[in-house]
TORLUM-44284 format. One line per field, with one value per residue (C-alpha): residue number from 1; y, z, x; chain. Coordinates in Angstrom, 2 decimals. Each point is the difference from the previous one (the first is absolute). Layout:
<sites>
num (NUM,...)
Y (Y,...)
Z (Z,...)
X (X,...)
chaine (A,...)
</sites>
This chain:
<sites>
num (1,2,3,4,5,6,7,8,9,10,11,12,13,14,15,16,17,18,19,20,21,22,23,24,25,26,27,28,29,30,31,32,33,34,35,36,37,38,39,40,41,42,43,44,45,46,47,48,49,50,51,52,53,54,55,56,57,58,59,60,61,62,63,64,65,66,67,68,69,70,71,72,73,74,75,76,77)
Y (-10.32,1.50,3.54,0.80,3.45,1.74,0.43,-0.64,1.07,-1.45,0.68,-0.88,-1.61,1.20,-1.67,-3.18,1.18,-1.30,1.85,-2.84,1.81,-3.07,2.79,1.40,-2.90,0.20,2.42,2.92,2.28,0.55,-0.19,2.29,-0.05,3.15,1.90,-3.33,-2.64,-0.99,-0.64,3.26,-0.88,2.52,1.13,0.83,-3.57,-2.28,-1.76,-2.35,-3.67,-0.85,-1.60,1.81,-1.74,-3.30,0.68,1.38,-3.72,2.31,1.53,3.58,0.58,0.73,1.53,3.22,1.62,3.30,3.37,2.86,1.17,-3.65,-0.35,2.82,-0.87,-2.86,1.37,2.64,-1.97)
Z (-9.88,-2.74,0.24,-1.27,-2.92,2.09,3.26,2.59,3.70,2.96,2.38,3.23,0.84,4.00,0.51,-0.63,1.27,3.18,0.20,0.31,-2.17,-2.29,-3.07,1.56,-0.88,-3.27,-1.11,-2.07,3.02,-1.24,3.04,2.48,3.38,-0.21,3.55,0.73,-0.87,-3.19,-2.71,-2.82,-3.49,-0.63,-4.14,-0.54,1.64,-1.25,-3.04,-0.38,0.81,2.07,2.86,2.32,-1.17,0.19,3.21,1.34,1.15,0.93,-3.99,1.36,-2.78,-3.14,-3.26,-1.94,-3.05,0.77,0.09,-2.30,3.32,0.99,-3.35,0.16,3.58,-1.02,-3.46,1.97,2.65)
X (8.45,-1.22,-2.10,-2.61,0.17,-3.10,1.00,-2.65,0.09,-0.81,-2.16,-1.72,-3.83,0.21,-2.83,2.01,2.71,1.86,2.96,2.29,2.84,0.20,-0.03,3.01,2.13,2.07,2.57,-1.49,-1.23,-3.28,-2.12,-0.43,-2.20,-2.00,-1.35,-2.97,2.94,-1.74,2.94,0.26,1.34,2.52,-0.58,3.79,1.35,-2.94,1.35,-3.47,1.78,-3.16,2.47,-1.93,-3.04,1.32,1.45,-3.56,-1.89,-3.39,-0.03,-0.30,2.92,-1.45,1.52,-1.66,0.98,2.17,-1.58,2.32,1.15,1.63,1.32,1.61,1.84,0.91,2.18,0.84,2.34)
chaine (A,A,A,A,A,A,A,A,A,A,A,A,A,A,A,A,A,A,A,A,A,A,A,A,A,A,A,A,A,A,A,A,A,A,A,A,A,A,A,A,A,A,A,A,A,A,A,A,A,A,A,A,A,A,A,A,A,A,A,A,A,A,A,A,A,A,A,A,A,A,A,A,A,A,A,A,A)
</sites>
């Protein structure tokens, strides 16, 4: 698969969101459950492959652009 040179970020839509861990469900460890169960993109593991996007069959997955901050976690580690 080729990436793409600006990295993007997921993120969640919890109001389409229904927590059925599909996101979890391929090997980079991005995705977290924060305290409500809703999945958390994690900056410094989030390489933007979109998986979890394709994996998510509600489209609560959506990509973003990075902010500095994410950019930076991500070279970082």
């Amino acid at each position: 698969m080729e990436l793409p040179a600006d990295k993007y970020i997921s993120q969640v839509d919890k109001d389409f969101c229904v927590r059925c861990r599909n996101c979890l469900r391929y090997p980079y460890l991005a995705i977290q459950w924060d305290s409500q169960g809703y999945p958390q993109t994690m900056a410094e593991n989030c390489i933007g492959c979109k998986m979890c996007n394709y994996l998510c069959f509600t489209g609560a997955m959506t990509m973003r652009k990075r902010t500095a901050q994410e950019v930076r976690a991500l070279s970082e580690s």
